[in-house]
C-alpha positions as CSV (number, residue, x, y, z in Angstrom):
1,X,0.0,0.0,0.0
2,X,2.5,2.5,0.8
3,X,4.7,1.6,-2.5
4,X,1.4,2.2,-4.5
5,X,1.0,6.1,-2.5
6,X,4.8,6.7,-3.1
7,X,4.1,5.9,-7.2
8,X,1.1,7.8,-6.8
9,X,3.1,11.0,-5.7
10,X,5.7,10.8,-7.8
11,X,3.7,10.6,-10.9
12,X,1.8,13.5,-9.9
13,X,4.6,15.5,-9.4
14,X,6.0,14.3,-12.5
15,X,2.8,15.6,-14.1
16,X,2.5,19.0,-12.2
17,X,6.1,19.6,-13.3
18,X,6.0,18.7,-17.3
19,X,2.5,21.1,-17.1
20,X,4.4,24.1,-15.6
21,X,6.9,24.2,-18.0
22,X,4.0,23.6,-20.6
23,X,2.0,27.2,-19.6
24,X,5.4,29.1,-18.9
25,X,6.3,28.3,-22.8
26,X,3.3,29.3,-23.9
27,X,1.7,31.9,-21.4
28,X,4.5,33.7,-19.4
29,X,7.4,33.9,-22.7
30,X,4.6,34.3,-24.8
31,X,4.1,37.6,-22.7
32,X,7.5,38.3,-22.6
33,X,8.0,38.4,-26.6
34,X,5.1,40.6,-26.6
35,X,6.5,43.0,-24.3
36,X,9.7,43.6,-26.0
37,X,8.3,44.1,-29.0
38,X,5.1,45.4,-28.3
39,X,6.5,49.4,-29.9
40,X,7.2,47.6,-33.2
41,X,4.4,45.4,-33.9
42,X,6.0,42.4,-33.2
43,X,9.6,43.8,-34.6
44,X,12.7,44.7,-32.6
45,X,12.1,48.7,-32.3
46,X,13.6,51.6,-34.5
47,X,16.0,53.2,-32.1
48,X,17.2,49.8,-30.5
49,X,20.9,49.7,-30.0
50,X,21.3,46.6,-32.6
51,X,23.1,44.4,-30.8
52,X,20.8,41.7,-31.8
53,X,22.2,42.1,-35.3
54,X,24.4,39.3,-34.5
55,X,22.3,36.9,-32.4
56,X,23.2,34.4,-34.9
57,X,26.2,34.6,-34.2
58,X,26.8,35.8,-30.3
59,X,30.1,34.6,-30.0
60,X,33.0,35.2,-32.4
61,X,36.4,34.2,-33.1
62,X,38.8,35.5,-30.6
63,X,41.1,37.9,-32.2
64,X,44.5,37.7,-32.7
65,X,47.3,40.0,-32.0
66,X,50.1,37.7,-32.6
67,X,50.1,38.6,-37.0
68,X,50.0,42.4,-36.3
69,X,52.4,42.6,-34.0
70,X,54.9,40.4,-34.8
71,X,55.0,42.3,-38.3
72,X,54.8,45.6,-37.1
73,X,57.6,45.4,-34.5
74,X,60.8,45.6,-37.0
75,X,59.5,48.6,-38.5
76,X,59.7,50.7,-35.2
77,X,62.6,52.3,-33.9
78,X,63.9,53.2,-30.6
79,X,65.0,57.4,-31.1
80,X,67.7,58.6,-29.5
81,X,68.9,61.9,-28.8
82,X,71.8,64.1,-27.0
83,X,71.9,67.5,-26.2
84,X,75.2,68.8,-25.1
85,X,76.3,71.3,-22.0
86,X,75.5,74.8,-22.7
87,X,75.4,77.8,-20.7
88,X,71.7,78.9,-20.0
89,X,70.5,82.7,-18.2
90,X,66.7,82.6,-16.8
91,X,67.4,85.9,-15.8
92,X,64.5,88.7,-17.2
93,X,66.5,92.4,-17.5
94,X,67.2,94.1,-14.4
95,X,64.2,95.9,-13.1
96,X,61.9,93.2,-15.3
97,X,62.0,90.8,-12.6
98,X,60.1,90.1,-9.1
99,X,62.7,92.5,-6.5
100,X,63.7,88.9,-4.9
101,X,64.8,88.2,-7.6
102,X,66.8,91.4,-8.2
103,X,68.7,91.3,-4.9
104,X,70.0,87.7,-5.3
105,X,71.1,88.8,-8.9
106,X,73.0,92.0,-7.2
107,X,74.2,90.6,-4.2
108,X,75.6,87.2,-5.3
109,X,76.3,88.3,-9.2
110,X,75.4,84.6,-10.3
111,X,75.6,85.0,-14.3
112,X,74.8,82.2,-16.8
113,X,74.3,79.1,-15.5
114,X,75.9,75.4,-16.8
115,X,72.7,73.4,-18.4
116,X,74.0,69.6,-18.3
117,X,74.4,67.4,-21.3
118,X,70.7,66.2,-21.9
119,X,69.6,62.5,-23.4
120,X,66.2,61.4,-24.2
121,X,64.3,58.8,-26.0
122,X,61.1,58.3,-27.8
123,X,60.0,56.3,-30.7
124,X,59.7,56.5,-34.1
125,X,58.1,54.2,-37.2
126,X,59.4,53.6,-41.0
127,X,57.3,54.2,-43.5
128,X,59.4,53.8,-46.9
129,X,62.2,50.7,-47.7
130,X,64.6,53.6,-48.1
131,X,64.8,54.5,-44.5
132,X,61.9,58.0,-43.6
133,X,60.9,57.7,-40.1
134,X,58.0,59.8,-38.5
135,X,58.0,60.4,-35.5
136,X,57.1,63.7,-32.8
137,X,58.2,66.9,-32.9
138,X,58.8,67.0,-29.4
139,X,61.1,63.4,-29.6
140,X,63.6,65.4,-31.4
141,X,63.3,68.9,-29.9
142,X,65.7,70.6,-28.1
143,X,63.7,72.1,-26.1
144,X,63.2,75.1,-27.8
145,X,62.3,75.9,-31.3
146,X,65.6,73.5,-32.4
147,X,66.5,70.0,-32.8
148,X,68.7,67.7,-31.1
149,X,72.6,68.0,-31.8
150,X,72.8,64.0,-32.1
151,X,69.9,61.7,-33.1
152,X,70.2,57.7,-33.5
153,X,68.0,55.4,-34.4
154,X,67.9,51.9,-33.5
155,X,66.2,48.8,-34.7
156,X,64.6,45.3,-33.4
157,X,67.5,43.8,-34.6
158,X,69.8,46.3,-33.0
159,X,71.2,48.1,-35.5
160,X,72.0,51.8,-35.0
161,X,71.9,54.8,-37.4
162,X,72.6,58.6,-37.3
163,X,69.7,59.9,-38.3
164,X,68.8,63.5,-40.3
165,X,66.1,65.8,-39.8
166,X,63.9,66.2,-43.2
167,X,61.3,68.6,-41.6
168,X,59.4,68.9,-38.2
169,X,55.6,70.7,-37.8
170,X,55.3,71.6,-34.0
171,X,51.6,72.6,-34.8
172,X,50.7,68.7,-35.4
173,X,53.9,67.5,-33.7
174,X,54.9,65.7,-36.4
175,X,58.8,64.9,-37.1
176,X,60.3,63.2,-40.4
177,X,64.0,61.8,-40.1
178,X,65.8,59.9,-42.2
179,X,68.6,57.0,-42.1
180,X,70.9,55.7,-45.0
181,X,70.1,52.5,-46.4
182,X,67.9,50.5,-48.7
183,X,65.4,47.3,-47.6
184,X,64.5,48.5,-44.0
185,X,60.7,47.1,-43.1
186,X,57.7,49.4,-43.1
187,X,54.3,49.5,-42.2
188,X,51.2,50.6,-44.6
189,X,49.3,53.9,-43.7
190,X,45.6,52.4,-43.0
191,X,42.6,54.9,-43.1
192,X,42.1,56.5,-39.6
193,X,38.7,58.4,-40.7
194,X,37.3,54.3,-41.1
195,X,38.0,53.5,-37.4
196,X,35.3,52.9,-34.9
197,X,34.8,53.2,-31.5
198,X,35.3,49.6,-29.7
199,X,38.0,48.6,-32.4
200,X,40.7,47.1,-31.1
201,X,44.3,48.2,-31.8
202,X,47.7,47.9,-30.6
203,X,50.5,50.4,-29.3
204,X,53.9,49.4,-30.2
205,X,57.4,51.7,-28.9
206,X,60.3,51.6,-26.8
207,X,58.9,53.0,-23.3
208,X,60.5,53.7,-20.1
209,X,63.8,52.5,-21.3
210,X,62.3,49.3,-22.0
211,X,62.5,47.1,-25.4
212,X,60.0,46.8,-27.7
213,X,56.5,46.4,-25.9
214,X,53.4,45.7,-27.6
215,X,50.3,47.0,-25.7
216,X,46.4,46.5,-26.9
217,X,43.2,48.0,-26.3
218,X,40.5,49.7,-27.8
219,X,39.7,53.0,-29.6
220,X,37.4,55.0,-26.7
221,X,37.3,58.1,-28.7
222,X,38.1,60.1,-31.8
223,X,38.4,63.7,-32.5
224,X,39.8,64.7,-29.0
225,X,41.7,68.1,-27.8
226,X,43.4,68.1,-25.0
227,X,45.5,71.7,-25.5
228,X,49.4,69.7,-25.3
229,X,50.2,70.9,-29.1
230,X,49.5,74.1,-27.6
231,X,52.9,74.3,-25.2
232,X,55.2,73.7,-28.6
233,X,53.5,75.8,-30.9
234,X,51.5,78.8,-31.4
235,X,48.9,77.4,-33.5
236,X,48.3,73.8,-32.3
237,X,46.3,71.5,-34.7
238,X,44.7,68.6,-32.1
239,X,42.2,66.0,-33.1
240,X,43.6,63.0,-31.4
241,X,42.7,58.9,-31.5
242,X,42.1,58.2,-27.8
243,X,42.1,54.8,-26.8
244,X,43.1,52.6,-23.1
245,X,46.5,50.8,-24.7
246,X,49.5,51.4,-22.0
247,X,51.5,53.8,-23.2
248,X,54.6,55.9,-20.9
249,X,57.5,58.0,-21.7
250,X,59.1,56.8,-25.0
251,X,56.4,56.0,-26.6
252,X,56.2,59.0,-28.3
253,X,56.4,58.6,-31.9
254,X,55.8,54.6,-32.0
255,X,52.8,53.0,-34.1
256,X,49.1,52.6,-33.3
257,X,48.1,50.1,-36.0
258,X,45.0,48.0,-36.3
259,X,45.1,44.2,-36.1
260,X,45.7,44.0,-39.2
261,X,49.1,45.7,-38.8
262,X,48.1,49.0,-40.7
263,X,49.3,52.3,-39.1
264,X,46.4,54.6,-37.9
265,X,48.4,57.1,-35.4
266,X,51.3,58.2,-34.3
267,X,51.4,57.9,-30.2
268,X,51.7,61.0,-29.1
269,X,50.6,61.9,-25.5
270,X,49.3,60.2,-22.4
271,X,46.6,61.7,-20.3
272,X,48.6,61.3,-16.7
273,X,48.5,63.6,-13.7
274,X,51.2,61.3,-11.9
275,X,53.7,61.7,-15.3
276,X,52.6,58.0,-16.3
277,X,50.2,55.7,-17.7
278,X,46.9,56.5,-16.3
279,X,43.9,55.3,-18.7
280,X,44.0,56.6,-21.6
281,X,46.7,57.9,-24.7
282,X,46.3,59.9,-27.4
283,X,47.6,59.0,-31.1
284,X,47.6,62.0,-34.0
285,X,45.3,60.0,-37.1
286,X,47.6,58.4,-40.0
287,X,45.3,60.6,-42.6
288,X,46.8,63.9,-40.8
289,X,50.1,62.1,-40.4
290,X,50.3,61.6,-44.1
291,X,49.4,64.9,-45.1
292,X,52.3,66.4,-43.0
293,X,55.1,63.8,-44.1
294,X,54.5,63.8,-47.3
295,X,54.8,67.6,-47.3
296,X,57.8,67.7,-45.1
297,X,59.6,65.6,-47.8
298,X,58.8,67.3,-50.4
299,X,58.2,70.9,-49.1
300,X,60.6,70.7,-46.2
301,X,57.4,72.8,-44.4
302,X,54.1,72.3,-44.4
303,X,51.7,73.9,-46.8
304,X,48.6,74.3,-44.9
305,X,45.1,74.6,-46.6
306,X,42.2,77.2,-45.0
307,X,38.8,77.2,-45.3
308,X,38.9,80.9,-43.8
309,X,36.4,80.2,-41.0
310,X,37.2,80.9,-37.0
311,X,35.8,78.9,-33.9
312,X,32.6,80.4,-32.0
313,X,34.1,80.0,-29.1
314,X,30.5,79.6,-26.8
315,X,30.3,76.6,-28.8
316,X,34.3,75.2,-29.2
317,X,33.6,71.9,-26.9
318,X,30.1,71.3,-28.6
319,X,29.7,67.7,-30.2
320,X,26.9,68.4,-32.5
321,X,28.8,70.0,-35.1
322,X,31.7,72.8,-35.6
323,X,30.0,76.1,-35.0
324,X,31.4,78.8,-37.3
325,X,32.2,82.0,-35.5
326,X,33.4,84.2,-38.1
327,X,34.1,84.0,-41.8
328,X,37.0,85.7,-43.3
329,X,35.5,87.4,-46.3
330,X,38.0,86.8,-48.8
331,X,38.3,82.9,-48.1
332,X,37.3,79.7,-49.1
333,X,34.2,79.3,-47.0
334,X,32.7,82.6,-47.7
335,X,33.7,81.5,-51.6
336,X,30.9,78.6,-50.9
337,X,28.5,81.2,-48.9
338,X,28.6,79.8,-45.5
339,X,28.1,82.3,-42.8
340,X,28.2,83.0,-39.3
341,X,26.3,80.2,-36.9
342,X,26.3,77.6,-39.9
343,X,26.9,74.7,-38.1
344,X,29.7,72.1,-40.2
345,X,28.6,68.3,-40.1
346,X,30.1,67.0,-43.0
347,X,33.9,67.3,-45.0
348,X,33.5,65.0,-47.6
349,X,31.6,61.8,-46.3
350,X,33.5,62.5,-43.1
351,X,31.9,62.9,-39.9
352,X,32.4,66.4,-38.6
353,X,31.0,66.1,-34.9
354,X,33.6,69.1,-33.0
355,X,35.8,71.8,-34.0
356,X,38.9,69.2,-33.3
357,X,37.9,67.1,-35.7
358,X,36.7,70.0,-38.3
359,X,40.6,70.8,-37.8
360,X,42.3,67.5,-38.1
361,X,39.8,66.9,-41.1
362,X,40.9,70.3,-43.3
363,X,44.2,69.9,-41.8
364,X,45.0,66.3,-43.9
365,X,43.9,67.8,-47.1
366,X,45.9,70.1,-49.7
367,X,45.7,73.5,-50.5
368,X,43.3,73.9,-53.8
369,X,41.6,70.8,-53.0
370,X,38.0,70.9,-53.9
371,X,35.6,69.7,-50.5
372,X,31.8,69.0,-50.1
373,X,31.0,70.6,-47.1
374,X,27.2,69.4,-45.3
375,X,26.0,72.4,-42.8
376,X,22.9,73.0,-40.9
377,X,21.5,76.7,-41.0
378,X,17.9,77.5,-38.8
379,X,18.0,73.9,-38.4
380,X,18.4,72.7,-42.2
381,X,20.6,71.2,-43.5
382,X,22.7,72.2,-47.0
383,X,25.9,71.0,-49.2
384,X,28.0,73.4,-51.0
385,X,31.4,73.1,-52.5
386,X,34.3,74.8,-51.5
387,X,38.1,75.1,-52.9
388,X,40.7,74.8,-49.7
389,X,43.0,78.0,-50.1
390,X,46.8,78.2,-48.9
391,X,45.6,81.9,-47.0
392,X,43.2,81.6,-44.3
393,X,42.3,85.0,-45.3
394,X,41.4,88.7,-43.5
395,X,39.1,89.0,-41.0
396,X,37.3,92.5,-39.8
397,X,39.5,94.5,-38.0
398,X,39.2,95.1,-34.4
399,X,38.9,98.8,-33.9
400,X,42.3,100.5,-33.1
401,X,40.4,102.9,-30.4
402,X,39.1,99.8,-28.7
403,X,42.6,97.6,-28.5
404,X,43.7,98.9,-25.3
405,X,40.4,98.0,-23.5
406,X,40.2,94.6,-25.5
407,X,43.9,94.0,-23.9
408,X,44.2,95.9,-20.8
409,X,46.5,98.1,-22.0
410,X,47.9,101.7,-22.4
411,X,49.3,101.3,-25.9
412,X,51.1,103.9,-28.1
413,X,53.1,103.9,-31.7
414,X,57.3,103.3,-30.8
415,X,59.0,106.4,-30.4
416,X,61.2,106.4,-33.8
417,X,64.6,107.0,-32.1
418,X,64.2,103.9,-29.6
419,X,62.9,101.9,-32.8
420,X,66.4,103.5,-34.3
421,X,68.6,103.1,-31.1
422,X,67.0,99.1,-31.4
423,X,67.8,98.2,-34.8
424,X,64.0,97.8,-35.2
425,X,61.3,99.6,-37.8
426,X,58.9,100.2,-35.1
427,X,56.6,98.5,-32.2
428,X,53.9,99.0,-30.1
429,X,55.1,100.5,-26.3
430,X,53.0,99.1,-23.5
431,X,52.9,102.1,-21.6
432,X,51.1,100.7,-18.6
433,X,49.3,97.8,-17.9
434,X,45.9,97.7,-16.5
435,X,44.4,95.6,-13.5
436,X,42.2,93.0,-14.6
437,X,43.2,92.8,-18.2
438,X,44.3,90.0,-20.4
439,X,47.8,91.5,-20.2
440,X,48.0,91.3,-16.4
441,X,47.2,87.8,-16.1
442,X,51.1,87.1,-17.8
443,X,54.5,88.0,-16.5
444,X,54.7,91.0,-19.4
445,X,55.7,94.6,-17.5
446,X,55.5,97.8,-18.5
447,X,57.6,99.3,-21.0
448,X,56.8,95.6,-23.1
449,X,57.5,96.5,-26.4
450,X,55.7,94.4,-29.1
451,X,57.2,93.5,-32.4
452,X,55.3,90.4,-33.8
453,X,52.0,89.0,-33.0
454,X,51.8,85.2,-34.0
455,X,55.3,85.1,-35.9
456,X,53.5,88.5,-38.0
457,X,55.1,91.7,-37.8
458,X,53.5,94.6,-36.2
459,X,55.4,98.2,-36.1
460,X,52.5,100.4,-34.9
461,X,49.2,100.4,-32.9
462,X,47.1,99.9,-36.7
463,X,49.1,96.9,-37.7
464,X,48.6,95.5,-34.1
465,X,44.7,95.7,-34.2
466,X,44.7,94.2,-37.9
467,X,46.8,91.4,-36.7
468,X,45.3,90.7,-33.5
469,X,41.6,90.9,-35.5
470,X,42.5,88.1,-37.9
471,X,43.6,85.8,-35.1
472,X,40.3,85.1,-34.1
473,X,39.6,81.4,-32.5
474,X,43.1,81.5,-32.2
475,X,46.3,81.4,-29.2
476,X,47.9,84.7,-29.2
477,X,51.4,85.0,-28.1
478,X,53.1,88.4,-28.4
479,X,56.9,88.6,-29.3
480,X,59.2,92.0,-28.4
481,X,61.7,93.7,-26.2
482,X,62.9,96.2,-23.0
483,X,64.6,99.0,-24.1
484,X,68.0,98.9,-22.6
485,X,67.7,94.7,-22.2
486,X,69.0,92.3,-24.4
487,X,67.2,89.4,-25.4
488,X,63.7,89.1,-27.1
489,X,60.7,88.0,-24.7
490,X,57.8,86.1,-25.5
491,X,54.2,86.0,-23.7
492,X,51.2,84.1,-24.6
493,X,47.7,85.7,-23.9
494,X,44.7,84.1,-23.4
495,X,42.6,86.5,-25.6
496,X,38.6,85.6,-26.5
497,X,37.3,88.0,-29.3
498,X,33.7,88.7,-29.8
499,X,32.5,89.2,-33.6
500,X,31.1,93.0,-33.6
């Protein structure tokens, strides 16, 4: 009796259990399905991330790194460089300095000081069988505006080379050396407008004194500024690959490829506030990088193509677009009619989603290169052509009456016998600085006498406000002299114009 009550149970368990799963098929998923989809009338919605695109296939082949990097290693170098001893004065003119400063200088009489021999390393990649290299500006600086006084280069296979300087741009950081020989390995340029966020790639260099290290991860942005460019060069191009690879201190100038082994940047800078590797580098795009080589070796500068447009600067950090600011009346985007508040989406079929990457973009094309630009105006959008110039072209000038104010300045024309005494044309004399202005916020003093603006030559107070006007979305850093000091001074401004 008791066997027959245990069969009993068990079969009506087995029952209960084999009708539950029964109703939850066709009841409870049945509800489910219907809830998902229930926006879409039974299809997966409009706006859905599409992830499900590849349900069929949900897990892929693991990807390989080994191909890549074991054919991209021989092709980058390990960049040397030496700077010898030199005698170095900090020392502003007498008077120019804090009165600290002035006593020490009196009291102890120290004079020029003994700079020690400097070495440093970076990276560098080939791109040609015949031995050009591209690397960073700032790999083969000297710390100034000058190169290096020696610079090897070394390979995998440890072969060393003295290396010459073709041509540096410190507004992209770009570098292009060359070594003598025939057969060397190189890598192909790949396309960095066609990479994608969640890509993989891999970092390849020589840091921390280290040997060749390959480092992966993925691309986490594109188009990024992060003002470095701006510390080498007065008018820094930035639109960076940013991805979480490992990169530290000689990595500089080394390869970002793609897993196929093509090169889409050129490492250039880690985001670190400990002075290494803290998340993220930044790599300048192969398209920009080929643009600059390829004039460096042909050039030996870089000829730089305009549209003629400046920044709004309300709007320079804006992701939606590169908002114009002002148009240069006599350049290439006024040519094509665009105006004031147009907002750029498109160059070409590239993506134009910030001013960085509006930069980086014009920046990688060539002077009398014909673009399709796409633009939104009141929230339309419009395509028009326009033909890159080699001028970036005039601008309105800000009023001569209204420069002091804009600068915080008392400003007159140079007195001609100082501009005489000098060996100069002329200048502009700042007579007194005021409190609260742009020019108070630097180490300038009074009596600054200002000779360029921007590399351009300025020899009276008109000259100034036409240079200063056409600078517009631009770093301003003012060149000149103290009467009765040697040496020229330098001092960068932080200057935002309004359009009148």
């Amino acid at each position: 009796m008791k066997l027959k009550q245990l069969l009993l149970i068990v079969a009506v368990s087995a029952v209960s259990a084999v009708s539950s799963v029964w109703i939850y098929s066709k009841v409870v998923a049945r509800q489910h399905a219907t809830a998902f989809s229930q926006s879409a009338d039974g299809k997966v919605p409009a706006n859905y991330a599409g992830f499900l695109d590849n349900a069929a296939n949900p897990v892929g082949e693991a990807t390989d790194f080994t191909k890549a990097a074991n054919a991209a290693v021989p092709a980058v170098v390990h960049i040397k460089t030496k700077i010898p001893a030199k005698k170095i004065s900090n020392q502003l003119p007498r008077g120019k300095g804090n009165g600290f400063d002035d006593f020490f200088d009196q009291f102890f009489n120290f004079g020029p000081q003994i700079q020690p021999e400097q070495r440093a390393s970076g990276s560098g990649v080939i791109i040609s069988d015949d031995g050009y290299i591209v690397t960073n500006n700032h790999v083969i600086s000297d710390g100034g505006q000058g190169v290096a006084d020696e610079i090897t280069v070394t390979l995998s296979n440890k072969k060393t080379y003295k290396a010459k300087v073709i041509g540096k741009d410190a507004s992209s950081d770009i570098a292009v050396l060359k070594i003598d020989g025939t057969g060397f390995p190189f890598l192909l340029y790949g396309n960095s407008d066609n990479v994608k966020l969640g890509q993989w790639v891999l970092a390849i260099g020589y840091p921390l004194t280290l040997e060749t290290t390959v480092t992966a991860g993925i691309i986490s942005a594109k188009g990024r500024s992060i003002g470095i460019n701006g510390r080498q060069s007065e008018n820094p191009i930035e639109s960076f690959i940013q991805t979480d690879a490992a990169v530290n201190q000689g990595n500089s100038g080394g390869a970002l490829i793609t897993t196929e082994g093509q090169l889409i940047g050129i490492n250039s800078a880690i985001y670190a506030p400990t002075g290494t590797y803290a998340g993220y580098s930044f790599a300048i795009p192969v398209n920009l990088v080929k643009k600059i080589v390829n004039d460096l070796i042909k050039f030996g500068d870089v000829k730089r193509p305009y549209l003629g447009i400046a920044a709004d600067q309300t709007r320079i950090t804006s992701t939606d677009g590169a908002y114009i600011g002002s148009v240069a009346p006599d350049g290439a985007a006024a040519n094509a009619g665009l105006k004031k508040g147009d907002i750029i989406k498109k160059i070409n079929e590239v993506n134009i989603s910030s001013w960085s990457e509006l930069q980086g973009t014009v920046a990688s094309l060539n002077t009398g290169d014909k673009v399709s630009i796409t633009y939104k105006r009141d929230g339309k959008e419009f395509v028009t052509n326009a033909t890159l110039k080699a001028e970036q072209g005039t601008y309105e000038n800000l009023a001569a009456s209204n420069l002091g104010n804009v600068l915080g300045a008392d400003l007159e024309n140079l007195d001609k016998k100082i501009a005489q005494k000098n060996e100069m044309e002329g200048g502009v004399l700042v007579k007194k600085i005021r409190t609260g202005g742009p020019f108070s916020k630097t180490r300038m003093q009074d009596g600054f006498i200002i000779t360029s603006v921007n590399g351009v030559e300025v020899k009276n107070v008109d000259e100034l406000s036409r240079a200063i006007g056409g600078l517009r979305g631009e770093s301003l850093n003012l060149e000149g002299f103290y009467d009765g000091y040697d040496g020229m001074y330098r001092y960068p401004v932080n200057l935002q114009l309004e359009d009148e």
